[in-house]
N, CA, C and O atoms as a GROMACS GRO file, in nm:
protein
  164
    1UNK      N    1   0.082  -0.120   0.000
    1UNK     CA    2   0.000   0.000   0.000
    1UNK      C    3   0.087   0.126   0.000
    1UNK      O    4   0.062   0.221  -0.075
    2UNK      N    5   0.197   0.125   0.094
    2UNK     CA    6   0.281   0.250   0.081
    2UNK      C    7   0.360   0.272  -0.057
    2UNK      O    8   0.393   0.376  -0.115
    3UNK      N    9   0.381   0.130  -0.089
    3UNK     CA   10   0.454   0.144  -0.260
    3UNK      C   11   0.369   0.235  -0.337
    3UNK      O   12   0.409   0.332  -0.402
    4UNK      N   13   0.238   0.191  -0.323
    4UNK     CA   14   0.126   0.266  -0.428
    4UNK      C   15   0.089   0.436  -0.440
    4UNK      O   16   0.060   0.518  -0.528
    5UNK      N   17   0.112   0.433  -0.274
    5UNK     CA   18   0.109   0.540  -0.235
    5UNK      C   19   0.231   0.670  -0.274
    5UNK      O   20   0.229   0.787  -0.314
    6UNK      N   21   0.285   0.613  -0.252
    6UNK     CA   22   0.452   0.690  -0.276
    6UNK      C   23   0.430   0.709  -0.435
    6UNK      O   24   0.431   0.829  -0.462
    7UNK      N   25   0.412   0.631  -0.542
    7UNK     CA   26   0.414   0.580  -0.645
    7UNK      C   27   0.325   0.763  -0.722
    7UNK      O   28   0.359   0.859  -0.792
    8UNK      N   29   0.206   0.713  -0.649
    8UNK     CA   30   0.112   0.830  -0.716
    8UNK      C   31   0.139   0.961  -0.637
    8UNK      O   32   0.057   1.052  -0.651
    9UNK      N   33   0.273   0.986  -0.534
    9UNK     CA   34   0.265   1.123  -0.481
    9UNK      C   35   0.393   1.122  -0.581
    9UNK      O   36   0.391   1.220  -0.655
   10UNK      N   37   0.499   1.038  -0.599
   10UNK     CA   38   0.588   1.098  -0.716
   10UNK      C   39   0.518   1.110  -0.861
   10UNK      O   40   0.592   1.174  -0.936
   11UNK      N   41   0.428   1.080  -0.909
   11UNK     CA   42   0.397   1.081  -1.000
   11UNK      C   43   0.321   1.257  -1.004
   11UNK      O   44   0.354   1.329  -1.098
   12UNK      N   45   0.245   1.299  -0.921
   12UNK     CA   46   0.268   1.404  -0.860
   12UNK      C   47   0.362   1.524  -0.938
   12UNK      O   48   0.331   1.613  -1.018
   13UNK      N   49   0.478   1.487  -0.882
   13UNK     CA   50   0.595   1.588  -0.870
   13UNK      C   51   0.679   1.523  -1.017
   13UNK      O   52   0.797   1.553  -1.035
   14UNK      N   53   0.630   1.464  -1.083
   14UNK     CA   54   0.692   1.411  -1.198
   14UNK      C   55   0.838   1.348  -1.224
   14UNK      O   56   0.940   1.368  -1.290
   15UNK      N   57   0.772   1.237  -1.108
   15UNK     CA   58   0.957   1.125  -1.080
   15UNK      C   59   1.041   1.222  -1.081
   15UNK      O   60   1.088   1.233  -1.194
   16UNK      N   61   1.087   1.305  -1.001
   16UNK     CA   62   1.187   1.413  -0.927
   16UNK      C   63   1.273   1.293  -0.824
   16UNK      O   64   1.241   1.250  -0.714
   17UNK      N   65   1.356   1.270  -0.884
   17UNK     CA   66   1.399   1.149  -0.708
   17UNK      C   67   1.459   1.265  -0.638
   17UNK      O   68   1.523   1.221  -0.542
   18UNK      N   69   1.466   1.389  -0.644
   18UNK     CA   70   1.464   1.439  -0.544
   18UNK      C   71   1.364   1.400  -0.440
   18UNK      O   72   1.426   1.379  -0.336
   19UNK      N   73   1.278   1.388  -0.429
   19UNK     CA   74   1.149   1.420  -0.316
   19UNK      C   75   1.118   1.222  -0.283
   19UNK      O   76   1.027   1.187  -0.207
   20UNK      N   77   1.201   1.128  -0.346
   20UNK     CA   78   1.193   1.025  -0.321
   20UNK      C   79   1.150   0.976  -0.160
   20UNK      O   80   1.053   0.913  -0.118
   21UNK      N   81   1.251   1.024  -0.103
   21UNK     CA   82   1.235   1.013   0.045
   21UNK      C   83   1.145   1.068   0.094
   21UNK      O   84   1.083   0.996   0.172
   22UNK      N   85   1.103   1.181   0.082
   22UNK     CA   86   0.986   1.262   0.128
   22UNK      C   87   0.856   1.186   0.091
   22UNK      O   88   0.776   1.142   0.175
   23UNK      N   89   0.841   1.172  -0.067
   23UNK     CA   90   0.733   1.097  -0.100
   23UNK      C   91   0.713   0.995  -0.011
   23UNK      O   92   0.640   1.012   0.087
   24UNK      N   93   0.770   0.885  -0.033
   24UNK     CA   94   0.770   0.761   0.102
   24UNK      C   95   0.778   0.796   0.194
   24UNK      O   96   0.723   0.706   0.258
   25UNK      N   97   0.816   0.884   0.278
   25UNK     CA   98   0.763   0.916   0.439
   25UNK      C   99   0.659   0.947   0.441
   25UNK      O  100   0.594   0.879   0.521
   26UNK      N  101   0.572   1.058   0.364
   26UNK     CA  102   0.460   1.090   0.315
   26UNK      C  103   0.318   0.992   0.283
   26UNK      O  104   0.209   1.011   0.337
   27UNK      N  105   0.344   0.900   0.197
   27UNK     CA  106   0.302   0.800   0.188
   27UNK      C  107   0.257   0.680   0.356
   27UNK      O  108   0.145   0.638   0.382
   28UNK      N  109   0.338   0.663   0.406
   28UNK     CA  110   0.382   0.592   0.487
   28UNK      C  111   0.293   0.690   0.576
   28UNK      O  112   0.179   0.645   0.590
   29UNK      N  113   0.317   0.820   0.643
   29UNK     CA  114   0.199   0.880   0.694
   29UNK      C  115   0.041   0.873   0.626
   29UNK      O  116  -0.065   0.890   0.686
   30UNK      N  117   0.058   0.849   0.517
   30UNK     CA  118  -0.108   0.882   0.472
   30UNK      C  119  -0.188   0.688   0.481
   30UNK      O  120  -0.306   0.651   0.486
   31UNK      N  121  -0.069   0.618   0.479
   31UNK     CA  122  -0.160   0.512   0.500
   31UNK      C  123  -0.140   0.475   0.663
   31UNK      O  124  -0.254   0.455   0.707
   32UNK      N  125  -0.067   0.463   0.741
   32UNK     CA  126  -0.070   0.489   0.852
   32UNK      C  127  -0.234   0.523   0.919
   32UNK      O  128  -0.307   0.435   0.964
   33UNK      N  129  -0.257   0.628   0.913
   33UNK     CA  130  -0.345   0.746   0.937
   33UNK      C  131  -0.512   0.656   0.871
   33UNK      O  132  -0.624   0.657   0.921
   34UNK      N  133  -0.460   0.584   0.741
   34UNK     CA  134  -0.619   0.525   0.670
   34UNK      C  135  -0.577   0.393   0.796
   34UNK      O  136  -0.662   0.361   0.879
   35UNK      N  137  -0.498   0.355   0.794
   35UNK     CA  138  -0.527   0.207   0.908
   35UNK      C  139  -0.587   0.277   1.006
   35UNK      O  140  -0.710   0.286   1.011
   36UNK      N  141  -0.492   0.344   1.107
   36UNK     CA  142  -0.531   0.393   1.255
   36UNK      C  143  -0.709   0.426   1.210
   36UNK      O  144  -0.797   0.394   1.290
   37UNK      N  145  -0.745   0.495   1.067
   37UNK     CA  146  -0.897   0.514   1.076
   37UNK      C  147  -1.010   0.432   1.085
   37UNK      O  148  -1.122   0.454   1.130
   38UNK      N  149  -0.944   0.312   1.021
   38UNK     CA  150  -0.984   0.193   1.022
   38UNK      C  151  -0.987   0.090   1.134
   38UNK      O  152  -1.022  -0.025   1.110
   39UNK      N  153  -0.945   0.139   1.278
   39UNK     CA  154  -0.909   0.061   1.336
   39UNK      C  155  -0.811  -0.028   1.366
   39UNK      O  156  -0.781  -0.077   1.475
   40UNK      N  157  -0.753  -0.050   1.230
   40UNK     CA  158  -0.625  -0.160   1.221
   40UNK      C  159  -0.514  -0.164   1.251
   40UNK      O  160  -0.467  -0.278   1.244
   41UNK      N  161  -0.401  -0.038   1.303
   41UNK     CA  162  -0.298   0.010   1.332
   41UNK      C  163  -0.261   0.011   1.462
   41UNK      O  164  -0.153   0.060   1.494
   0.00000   0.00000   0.00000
């Protein structure tokens, strides 16, 4: 899920691997946040 995630926030910023890392922390917060909403986290 975070792959996917990351995936469509670089796609975003138009594969910049600058923001690589950012994207995936980013990511990683936004599904985080859908579990914990979900209960599951």
């Amino acid at each position: 899920m975070i792959r996917e995630a990351a995936y469509y926030l670089a796609e975003k910023r138009n594969f910049d691997s600058r923001f690589d890392q950012e994207n995936w922390a980013e990511a990683t917060r936004q599904i985080d946040a859908l579990l914990a909403e979900r209960g599951q986290a």
